[in-house]
OpenMM code with the backbone's topology and positions (N, CA, C; nanometers):
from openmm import Vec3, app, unit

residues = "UNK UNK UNK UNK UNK UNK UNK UNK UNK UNK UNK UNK UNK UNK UNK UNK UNK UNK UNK UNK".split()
positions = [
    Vec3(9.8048, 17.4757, -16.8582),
    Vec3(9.7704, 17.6159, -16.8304),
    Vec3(9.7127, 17.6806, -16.9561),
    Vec3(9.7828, 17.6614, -17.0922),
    Vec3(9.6919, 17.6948, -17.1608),
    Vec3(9.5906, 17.6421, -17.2197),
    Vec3(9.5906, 17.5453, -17.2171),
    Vec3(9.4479, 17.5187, -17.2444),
    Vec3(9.3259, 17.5676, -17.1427),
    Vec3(9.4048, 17.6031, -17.0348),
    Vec3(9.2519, 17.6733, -16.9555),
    Vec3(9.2722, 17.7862, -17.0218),
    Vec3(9.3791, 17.8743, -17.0775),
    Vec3(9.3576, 18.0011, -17.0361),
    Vec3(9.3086, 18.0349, -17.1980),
    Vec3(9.2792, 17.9230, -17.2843),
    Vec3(9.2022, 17.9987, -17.4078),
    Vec3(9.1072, 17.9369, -17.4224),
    Vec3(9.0197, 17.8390, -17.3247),
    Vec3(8.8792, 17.9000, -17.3278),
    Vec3(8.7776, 17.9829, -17.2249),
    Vec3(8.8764, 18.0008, -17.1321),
    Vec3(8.8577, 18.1079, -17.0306),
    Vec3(8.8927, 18.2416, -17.0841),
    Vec3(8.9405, 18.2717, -17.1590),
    Vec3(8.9768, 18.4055, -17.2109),
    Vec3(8.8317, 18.4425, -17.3331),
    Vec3(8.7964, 18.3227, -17.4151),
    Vec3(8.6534, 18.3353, -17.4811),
    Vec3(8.5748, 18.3450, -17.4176),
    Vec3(8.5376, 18.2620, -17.2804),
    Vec3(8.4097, 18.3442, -17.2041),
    Vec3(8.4359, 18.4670, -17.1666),
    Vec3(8.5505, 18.5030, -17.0737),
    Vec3(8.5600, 18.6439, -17.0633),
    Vec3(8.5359, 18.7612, -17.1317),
    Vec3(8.5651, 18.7001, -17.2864),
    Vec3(8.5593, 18.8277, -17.4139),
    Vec3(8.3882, 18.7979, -17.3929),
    Vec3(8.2954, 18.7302, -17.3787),
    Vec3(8.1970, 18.6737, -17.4326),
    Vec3(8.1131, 18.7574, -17.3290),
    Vec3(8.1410, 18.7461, -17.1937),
    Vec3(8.1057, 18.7983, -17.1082),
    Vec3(8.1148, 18.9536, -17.1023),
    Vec3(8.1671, 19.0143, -17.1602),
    Vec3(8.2485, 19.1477, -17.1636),
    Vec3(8.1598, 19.1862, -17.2737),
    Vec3(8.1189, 19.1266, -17.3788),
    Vec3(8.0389, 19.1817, -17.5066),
    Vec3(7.9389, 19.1733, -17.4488),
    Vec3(7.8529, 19.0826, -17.3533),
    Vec3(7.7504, 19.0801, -17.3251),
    Vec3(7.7177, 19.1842, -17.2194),
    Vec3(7.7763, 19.2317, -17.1133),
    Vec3(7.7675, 19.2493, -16.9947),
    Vec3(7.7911, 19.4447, -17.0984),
    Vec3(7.8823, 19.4800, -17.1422),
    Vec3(7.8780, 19.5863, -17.2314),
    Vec3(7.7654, 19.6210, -17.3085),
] * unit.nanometer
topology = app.Topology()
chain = topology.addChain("A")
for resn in residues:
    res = topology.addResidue(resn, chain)
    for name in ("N", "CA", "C"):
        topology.addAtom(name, app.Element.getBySymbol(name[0]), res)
């Protein structure tokens, strides 16, 4: 589980800077 959930949490931030 975590390993999904910390590089799913970098696209999200990634996505969020971009999409902002």
């Amino acid at each position: 589980n975590g390993l999904w959930v910390i590089p799913f949490t970098q696209v999200y931030i990634r996505v969020d800077l971009g999409g902002a």
